[in-house]
N, C-alpha and C positions, 0 to 999 in steps of 0.2 A: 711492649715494654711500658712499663711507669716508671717516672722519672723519681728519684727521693726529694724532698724538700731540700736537704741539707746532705753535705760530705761525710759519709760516715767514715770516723778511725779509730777502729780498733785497738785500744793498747798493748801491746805487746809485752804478755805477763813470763813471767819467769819460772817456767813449769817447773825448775828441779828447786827453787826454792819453796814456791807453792806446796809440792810435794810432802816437804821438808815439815810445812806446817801441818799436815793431814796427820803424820805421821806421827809428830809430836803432841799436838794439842787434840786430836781427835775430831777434828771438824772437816766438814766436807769439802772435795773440790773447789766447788764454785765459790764457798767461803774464803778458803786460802787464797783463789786467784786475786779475788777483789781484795783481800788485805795485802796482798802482795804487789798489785796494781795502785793502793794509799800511800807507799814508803813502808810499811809495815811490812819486811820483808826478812826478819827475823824472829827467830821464836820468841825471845824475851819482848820485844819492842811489841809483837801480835799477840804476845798474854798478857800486856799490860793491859793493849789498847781493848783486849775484850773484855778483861775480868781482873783489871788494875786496882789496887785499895784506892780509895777517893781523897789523897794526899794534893796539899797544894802547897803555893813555894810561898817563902816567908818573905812576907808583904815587904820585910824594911830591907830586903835584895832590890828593892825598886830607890832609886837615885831619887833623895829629897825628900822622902815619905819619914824619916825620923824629924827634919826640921818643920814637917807640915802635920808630925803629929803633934809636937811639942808647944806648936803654936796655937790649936787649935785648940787641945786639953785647957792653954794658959786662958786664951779669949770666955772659953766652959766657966773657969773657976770663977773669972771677973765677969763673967756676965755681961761679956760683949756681944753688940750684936754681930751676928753672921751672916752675910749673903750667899746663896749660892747658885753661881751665875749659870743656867744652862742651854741644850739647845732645844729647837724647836722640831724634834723629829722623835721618832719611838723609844733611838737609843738615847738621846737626850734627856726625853720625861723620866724615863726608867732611871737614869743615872742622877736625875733631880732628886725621882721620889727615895733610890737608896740612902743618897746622904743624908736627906731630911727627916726620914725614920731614924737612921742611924744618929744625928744630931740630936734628936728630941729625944732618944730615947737616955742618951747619956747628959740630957738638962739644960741645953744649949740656949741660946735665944737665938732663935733660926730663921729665918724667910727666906724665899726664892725670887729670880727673876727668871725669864723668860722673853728676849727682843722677840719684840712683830715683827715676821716675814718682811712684812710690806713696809712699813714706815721705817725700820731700822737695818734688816738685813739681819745676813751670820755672824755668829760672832760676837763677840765684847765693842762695845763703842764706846767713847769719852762721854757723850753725856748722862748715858747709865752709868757710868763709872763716878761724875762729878755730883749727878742727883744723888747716888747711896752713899756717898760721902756727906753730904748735905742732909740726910735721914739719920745720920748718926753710924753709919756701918764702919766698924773698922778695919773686919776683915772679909774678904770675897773670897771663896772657892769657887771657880772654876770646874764644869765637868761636860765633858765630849764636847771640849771647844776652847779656844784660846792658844793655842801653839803658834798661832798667826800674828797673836795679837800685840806686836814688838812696840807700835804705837800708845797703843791704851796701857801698856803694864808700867810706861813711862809717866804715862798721867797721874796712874796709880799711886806710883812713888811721889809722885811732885807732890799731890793732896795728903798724902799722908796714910793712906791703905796699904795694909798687906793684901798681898796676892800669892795665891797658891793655885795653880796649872794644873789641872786633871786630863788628861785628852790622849786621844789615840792615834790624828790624824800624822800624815807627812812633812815630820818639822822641817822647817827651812832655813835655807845657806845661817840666819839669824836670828836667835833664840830669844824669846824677849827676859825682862829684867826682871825676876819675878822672885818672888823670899824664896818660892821651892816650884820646881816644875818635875810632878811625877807622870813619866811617861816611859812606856816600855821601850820605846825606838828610840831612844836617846842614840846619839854617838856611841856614847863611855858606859851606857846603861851594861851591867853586867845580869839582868833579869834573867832567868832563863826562859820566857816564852816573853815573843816580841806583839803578838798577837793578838791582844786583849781588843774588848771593846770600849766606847767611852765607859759605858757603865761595868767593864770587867775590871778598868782602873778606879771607878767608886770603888766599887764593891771590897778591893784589896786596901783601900784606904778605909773603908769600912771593917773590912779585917782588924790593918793596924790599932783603927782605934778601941775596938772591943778588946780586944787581944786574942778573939778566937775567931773563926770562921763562924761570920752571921749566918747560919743555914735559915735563919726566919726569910732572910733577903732573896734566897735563891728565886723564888716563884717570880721576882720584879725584874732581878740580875737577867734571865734565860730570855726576857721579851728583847732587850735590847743586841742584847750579845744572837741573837737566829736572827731579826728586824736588819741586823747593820751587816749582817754577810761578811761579817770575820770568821777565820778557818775553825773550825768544829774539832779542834784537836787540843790535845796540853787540859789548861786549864778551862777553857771556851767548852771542851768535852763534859767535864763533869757538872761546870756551870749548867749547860744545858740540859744533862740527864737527871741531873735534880730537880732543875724546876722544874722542867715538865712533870719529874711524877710531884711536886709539891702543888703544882696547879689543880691535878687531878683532884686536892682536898682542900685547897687552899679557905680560908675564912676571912682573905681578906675581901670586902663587902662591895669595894667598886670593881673589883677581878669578876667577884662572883655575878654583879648585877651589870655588866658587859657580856658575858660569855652567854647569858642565859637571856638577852637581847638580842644575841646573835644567834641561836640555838644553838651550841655549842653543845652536846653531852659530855659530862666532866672528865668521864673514866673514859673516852677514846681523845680524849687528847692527844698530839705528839705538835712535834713541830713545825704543819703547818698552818697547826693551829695558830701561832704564832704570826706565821709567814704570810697567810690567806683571810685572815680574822681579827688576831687582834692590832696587830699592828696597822695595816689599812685603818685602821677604826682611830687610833693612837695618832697617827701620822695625819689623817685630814684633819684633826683640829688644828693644826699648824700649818696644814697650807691653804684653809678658808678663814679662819681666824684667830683667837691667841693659847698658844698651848697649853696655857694655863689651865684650864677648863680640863686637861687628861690628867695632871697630876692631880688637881684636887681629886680626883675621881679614887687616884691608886693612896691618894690620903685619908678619903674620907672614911670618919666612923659611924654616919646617918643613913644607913637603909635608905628613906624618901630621896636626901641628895644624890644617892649613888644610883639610884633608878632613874633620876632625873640626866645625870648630867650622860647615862649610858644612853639614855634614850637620843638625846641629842647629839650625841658623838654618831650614833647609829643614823641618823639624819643628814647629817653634814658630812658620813663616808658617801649614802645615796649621791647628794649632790656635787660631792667631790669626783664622781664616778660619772654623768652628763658633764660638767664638763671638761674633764678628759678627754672623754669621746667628739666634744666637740672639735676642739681643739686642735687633737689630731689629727682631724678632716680636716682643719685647714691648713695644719703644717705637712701633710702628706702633699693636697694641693700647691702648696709655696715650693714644694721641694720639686716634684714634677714638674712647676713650670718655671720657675728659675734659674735651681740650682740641680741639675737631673745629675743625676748618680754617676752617669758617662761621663761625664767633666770635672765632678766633684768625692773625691777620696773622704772626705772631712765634710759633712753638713753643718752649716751654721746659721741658723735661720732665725729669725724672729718677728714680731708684729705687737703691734700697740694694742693694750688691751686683756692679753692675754695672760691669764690669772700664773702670777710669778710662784704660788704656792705650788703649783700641779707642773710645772715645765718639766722637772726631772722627769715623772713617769710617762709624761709626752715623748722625752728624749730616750727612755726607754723602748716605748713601744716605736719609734723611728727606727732603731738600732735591730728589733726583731723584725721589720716589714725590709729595709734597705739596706743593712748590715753593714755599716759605716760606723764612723765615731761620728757621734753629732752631738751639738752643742744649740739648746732651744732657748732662746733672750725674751725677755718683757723688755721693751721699748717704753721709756717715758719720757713724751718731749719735751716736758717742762722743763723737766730736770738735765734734761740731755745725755742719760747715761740708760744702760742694759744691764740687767738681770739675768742672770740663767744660772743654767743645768746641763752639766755634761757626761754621758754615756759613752763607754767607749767598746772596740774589740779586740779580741785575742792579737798582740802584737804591734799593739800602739799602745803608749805608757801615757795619760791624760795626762797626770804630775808632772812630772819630766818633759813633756812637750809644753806645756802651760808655761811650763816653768820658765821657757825660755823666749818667752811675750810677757815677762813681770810686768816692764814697763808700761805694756798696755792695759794691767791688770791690778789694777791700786786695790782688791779685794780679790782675793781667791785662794780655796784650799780644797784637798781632797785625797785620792787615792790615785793608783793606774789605771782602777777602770770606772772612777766617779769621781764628779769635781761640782763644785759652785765657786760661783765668778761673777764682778760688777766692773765694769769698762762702762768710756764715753761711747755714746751712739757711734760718732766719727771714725771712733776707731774696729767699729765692726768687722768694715771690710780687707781690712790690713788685718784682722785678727784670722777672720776667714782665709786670707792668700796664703798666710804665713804658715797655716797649720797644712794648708792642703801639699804646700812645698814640700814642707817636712813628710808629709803622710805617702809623696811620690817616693823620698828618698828610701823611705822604712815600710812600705807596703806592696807586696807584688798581687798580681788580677788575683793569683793564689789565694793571697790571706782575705782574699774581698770574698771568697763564699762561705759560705756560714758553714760553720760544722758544727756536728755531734759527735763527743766524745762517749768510748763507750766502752766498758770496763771489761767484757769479756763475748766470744763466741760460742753458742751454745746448744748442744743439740736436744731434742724434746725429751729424749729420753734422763738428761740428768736431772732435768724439772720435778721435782718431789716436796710433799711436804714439809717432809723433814728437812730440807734443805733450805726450803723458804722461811721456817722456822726459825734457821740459826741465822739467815740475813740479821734480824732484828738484835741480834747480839751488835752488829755493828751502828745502827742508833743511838742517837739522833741522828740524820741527815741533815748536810749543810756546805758551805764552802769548806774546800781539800776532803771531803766527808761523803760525796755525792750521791743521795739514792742510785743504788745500782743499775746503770742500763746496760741492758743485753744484745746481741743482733743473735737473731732466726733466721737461721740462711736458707731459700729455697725447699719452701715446706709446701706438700698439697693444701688442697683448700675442700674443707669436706661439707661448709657452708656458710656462706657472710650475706649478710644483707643490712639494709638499713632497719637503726632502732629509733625513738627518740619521738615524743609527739610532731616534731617539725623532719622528723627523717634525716637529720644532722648528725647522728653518729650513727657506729658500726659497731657490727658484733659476727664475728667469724671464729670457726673452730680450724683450726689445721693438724694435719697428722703426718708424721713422718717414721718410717718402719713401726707398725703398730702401739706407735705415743701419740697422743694427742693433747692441745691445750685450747683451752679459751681466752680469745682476746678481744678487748674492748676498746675501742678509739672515739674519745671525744671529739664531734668538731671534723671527722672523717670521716660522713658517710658520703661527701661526694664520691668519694675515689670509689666505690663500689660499682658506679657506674664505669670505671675503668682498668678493671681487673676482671678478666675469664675467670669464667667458676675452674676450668680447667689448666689455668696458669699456676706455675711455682710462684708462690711468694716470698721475699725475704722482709722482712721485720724487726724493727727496735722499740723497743719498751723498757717501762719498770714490771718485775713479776711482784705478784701479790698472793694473798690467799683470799678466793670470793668463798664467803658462810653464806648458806642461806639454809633456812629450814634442816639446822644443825646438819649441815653436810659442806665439809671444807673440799675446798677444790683448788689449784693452783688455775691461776690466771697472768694474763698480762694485760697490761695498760698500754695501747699500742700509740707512738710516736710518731712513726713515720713508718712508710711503705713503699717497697720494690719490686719493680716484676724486670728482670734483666735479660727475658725471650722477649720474642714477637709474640704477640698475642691475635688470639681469633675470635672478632665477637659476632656472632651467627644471629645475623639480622635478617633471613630470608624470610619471605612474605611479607615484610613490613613495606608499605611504599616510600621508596627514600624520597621523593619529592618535598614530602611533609614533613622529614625525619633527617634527613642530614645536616643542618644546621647546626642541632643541639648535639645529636649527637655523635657525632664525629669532631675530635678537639680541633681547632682552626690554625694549633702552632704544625706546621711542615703538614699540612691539611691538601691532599690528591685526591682528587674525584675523577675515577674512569669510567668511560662511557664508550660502548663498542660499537653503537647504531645512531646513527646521524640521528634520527628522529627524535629520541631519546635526548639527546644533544640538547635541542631545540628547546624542550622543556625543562633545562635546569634553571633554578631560579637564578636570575641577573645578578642577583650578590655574589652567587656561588660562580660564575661564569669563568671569571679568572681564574681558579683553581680547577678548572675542570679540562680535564684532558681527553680528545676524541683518540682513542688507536684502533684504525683500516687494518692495520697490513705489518707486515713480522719486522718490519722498520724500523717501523713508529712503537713497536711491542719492547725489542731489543734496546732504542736507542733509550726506554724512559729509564727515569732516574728515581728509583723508590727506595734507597737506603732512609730509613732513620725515620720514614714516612707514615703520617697516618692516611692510609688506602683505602678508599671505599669503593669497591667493586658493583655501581649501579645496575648493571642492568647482566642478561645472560650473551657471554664472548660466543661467537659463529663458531668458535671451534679448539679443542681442546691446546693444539699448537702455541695459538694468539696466545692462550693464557698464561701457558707457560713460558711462552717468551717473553713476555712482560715481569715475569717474578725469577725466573730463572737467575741464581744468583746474588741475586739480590736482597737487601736486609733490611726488611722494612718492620718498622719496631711494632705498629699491628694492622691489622686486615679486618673490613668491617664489609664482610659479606651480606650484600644484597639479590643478587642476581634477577634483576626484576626480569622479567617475562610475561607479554601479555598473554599468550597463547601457550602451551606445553604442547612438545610432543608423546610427555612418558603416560597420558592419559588416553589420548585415542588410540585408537585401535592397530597398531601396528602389525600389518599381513605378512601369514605365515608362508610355505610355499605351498599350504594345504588349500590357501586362498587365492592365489596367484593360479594356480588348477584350478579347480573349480570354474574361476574369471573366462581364463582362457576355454575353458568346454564349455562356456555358455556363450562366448561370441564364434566358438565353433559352429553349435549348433544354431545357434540364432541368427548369424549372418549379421550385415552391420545396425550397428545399433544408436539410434539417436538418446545421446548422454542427457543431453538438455532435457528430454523431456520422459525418459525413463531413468534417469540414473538413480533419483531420489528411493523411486520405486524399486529397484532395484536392493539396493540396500538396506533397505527397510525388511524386505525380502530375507534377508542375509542374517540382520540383525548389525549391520555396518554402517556408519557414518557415508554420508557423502564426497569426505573429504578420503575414505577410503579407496571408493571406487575413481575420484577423478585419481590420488594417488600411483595405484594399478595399473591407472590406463597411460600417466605420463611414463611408469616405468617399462611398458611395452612397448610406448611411442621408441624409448632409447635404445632400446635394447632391438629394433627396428622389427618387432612381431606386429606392428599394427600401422594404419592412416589414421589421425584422425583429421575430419576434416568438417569443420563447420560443426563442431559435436558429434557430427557422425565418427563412429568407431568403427574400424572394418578388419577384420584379419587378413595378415597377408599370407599368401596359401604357400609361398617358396621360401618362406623364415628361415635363416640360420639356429640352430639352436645354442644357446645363449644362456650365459648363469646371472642371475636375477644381480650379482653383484660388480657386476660389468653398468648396471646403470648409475652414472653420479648421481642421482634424483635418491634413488635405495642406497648408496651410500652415504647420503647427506642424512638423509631420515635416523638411518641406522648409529650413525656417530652422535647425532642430536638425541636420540634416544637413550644411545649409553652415557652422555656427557651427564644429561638430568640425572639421570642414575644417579651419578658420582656427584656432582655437584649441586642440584636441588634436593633431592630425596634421599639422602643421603645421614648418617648422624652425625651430631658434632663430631666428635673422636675417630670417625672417617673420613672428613669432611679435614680435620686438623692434622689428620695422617698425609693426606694428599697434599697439601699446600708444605708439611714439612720436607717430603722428598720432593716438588717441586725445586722450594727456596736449598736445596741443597741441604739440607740434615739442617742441626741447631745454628742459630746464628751467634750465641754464646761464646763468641769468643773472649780468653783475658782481656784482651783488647776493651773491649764491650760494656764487659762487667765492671773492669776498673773508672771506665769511662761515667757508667749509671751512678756507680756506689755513692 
């Protein structure tokens, strides 16, 4: 068996509507399933979502967006200045640089801010607020930020500032005082899509004020709205499908002198280019320094400044990227010995020092290693208060539990399953108790293993080009949107090995009733060492089309990996003294040993785990379910062995059978030689062993282990004395069948066992141990148990 990473489940698609869509729209199985598995589970709603006119809803359906246009045109006319306040992350910059395109382009007198991470935090503060008061600003717009900001919109009003609210986040129980707050999640908001991102609510304020859909904006719009992991449907859909193909040609000069920093080829753009490239790129200039430094970049019109400032974004992701990795090594260690997982439902961890820009993706990669909700702080004791980032999982609400620790949280906003947060040091641990209380009441051991969701099951034979072809009709992928993952249930394996300079990934082909596909797994090619070439395996991926030397081929990008038999890995001739450590895994790790002597030389590490079985006891009483078995050395006799597996379900069998000596190699006497023997101590009378036997056999062309052999099976069989090496015939012998002596029946079993069990091929070698352990061990039981 091999165990999967993760719970796989399957969605349970709805074959007679799926049907439904095959029928109507002409598109394949596997296509209808997966649009039927999104909520697109009708004909109209699945012809939109594939082949919809690119219609979007009129901007002034958004609450406040007529008094936030009217005020802005009036500030244009007079030549006020304008602030526009934003945030410090991808969808922020994007949502800065829309309005300020938009701004300038309709003659504004425009600047941005942008608060430092470090020195001021999320969000709007009073002294930004009271300095661009004091600069002459009379109006601020707000974007992907400030629904929080009930405090500062008061200040606003007191100094004499309009304030107008762009944001997308989680408003709360109290709305701040603001001329206009355009936000799709209002209460009373009658929008029709609630889903926007900060810059999908520029952007529609960008709408208003042109009066048409800025299609120039799309290629800036599509960074933030894939970057912020809002759902890829409604309007977020079409946002996205445009800019990416607008990227594809895009002319804007810091777009282009980014992509081509990061080697980006234009025309295979899609989204995660976005996800994997630019935004990482985007994002560490705000959590190493000030984010300023990305918008000039998507503003500039200087060739030299936009190679300049690409170069150094491309810099500062390298460094952004150490230390994370630091990082993490020490908040994995903090969590380990702390706060261990077995006691803690909720991680909340922190330490001085550690850079408050990167904690989020800290607290991400904590939530994929321990699958908790965790929350990762900067500690600064001067100040006496903590910073952080919190990640959450399926089934815990961050907002809504956040929500109900305000009091310890005089800064904090976010989503269900993302938050940032400022609390005193002091109140850490009471934040920590509080959540994990709540997280007992709302979390069972259930919701603590990680799963994969997975859109449909699939057999190799529906896998076609043409089918993978029409995947791409559903593009862009993204949140409610999700690249399709498949499972492969129980396919041969017709060859895998490791690829990769470092031998870190896999590459295996499998076939099932004359289909076959290729699959590729980054980052997995341990597992090759634990999967039999001759195991079924189940599998989940994304399917793809691999081109290479203009020949399209369908593939998969493999995920995860199952083997739900016992497996058998045929290690004979190897000496396990040297070899069981590595390989034989250590979790439910047995080592049998059937010869004391043997025993003696298992290495001391190994000793505990090592089990000696004598006798049909010690064989019956062991306990090998679920076990990895390693059969060291060769069993006395076929009984023992099967008494030891009889039954029993052990997940695999790492045949060794050492042996120092074979019998299937010497000479085993016929009755053609047993004749013979006997007419030459007929006629020879007794005969000294000791000092002719050598010669004897040599004689023969027979070992000497032949002739002593012979003579003990005559001594049994009571045809002979020996005595002192003398061999003597006795003249009044019974006659007697050669298999009357245990000595020729030990020989003879030991003979045939190597047969079967040394010399034998895998696939009979794997036959034999199946009808042992009783046919498959596959039971539902089993299965549902691995999945």
């Amino acid at each position: 068996m091999l165990k999967s990473k993760t719970k796989w489940i399957v969605r349970n698609s709805d074959h007679h509507n799926a049907q439904k869509l095959v029928n109507e729209l002409k598109i394949t199985p596997l296509v209808a399933s997966l649009l039927v598995n999104r909520g697109l589970d009708t004909v109209d709603s699945a012809r939109y979502f594939l082949f919809g006119k690119d219609e979007f809803h009129d901007p002034f359906l958004l609450k406040g967006m007529e008094t936030a246009v009217n005020r802005i045109r009036e500030a244009i006319e007079k030549q006020e200045p304008i602030l526009i306040y934003g945030d410090y992350d991808a969808d922020g910059v994007s949502s800065t640089s829309v309005l300020m395109i938009t701004l300038r382009d309709l003659g504004a007198d425009v600047q941005f801010y942008i608060p430092n991470r470090f020195t001021e935090g999320y969000g709007p503060n009073e002294a930004a607020f009271r300095q661009a008061a004091e600069n002459g600003i009379k109006l601020i717009i707000t974007v992907d930020t400030g629904i929080a900001a009930v405090h500062e919109a008061a200040v606003a009003k007191e100094i004499g500032l309009d304030l107008i609210i762009t944001d997308h986040h989680e408003p709360g129980p109290v709305l701040p005082e603001a001329l206009a707050i355009i936000h799709p999640k209002l209460p009373d908001s009658i929008y029709p899509f609630r889903e926007l991102a900060g810059v999908g609510v520029a952007f529609k304020l960008a709408h208003a004020l042109y009066g048409k859909v800025p299609e120039h904006l799309f290629e800036i719009a599509v960074i933030g709205t894939i970057a912020d992991l809002v759902s890829l449907k409604d309007e977020n859909r079409l946002i996205a499908k445009k800019g990416l193909e607008k990227l594809k040609t895009t002319k804007n000069i810091g777009l282009r002198a980014i992509l081509k920093v990061a080697g980006v080829d234009l025309m295979a753009i899609n989204e995660e280019t976005i996800g994997f490239t630019l935004a990482p790129r985007i994002n560490a200039v705000g959590r190493l320094e000030d984010a300023d430094l990305a918008v000039q970049l998507l503003l500039t019109e200087d060739q030299e400044e936009a190679q300049s400032l690409a170069e150094e974004m491309d810099a500062l992701n390298k460094t952004r990227q150490e230390i994370v990795n630091t990082i993490t090594a020490e908040a994995i260690e903090e969590v380990e010995k702390n706060f261990p997982v077995t006691s803690n439902k909720v991680l909340v961890i922190g330490k001085e020092g550690w850079n408050a820009g990167v904690i989020g993706i800290v607290a991400s990669r904590l939530v994929e290693r321990f699958y908790r909700p965790t929350i990762v702080l900067n500690f600064d004791p001067e100040k006496g208060v903590a910073k952080g980032s919190a990640r959450s999982i399926i089934g815990f609400d961050l907002f809504k539990n956040l929500s109900t620790c305000r009091e310890l949280l005089p800064h904090f906003g976010g989503h269900p399953m993302a938050a940032g947060m400022t609390l005193k040091l002091e109140d850490v641990a009471e934040l920590r108790e509080r959540l994990n209380r709540l997280a007992d009441e709302q979390l069972t051991n259930e919701d603590l293993i990680p799963i994969t969701q997975l859109d449909e099951k699939i057999q190799l034979q529906d896998i076609s080009l043409t089918s993978l072809d029409e995947l791409n009709l559903l593009a862009p992928f993204g949140m409610d949107n999700p690249k399709p993952k498949v499972l492969i249930e129980q396919v041969a394996i017709t060859n895998i090995r490791k690829i990769g300079s470092e031998h870190n990934h896999l590459k295996v082909l499998v076939n099932e009733e004359g289909s076959t596909l290729d699959g590729v797994g980054f980052g997995l090619g341990e597992l090759v060492d634990h999967i039999s070439p001759a195991s079924k395996i189940s599998l989940i991926g994304e399917l793809s089309i691999n081109e290479w030397n203009n020949i399209r081929k369908p593939q998969i990008f493999i995920h995860d990996m199952a083997v739900h038999s016992w497996q058998l890995f045929d290690l004979r001739g190897k000496q396990p003294a040297n070899h069981l450590q590595t390989a034989v895994p250590a979790e439910n790790r047995k080592i049998i040993v059937f010869n004391q002597a043997h025993f003696e030389k298992i290495n001391h590490e190994l000793r505990s785990e090592t089990i000696l079985i004598q006798n049909m006891a010690e064989a019956k009483a062991f306990d090998g379910n679920r076990a990895h078995i390693a059969l060291v050395d060769f069993p006395p006799s076929k009984e023992l062995l099967k008494a030891l597996l009889a039954g029993k379900e052990p997940a695999r069998i790492y045949a060794y059978f050492y042996k120092e000596a074979s019998d299937y190699f010497s000479t085993i006497p016929t009755r053609d030689h047993f004749k013979w023997f006997y007419a030459f101590l007929l006629k020879k009378g007794p005969v000294d062993l000791n000092l002719h036997g050598d010669t004897i056999a040599k004689h023969r062309g027979w070992s000497q282990e032949t002739i002593k052999f012979m003579s003990k099976v005559f001594s049994e069989l009571d045809f002979v004395t020996i005595n002192n090496g003398f061999i003597t015939l006795k003249t009044d012998a019974q006659k007697r069948d050669l298999t009357d002596s245990q000595t020729y029946q030990t020989k003879q079993a030991q003979y045939a066992l190597e047969r079967e069990l040394l010399f034998s091929s895998f696939q009979e070698l794997k036959g034999w141990f199946d009808q042992v352990i009783q046919g498959s061990v596959q039971s539902e039981e089993a299965i549902e148990e691995w999945i």
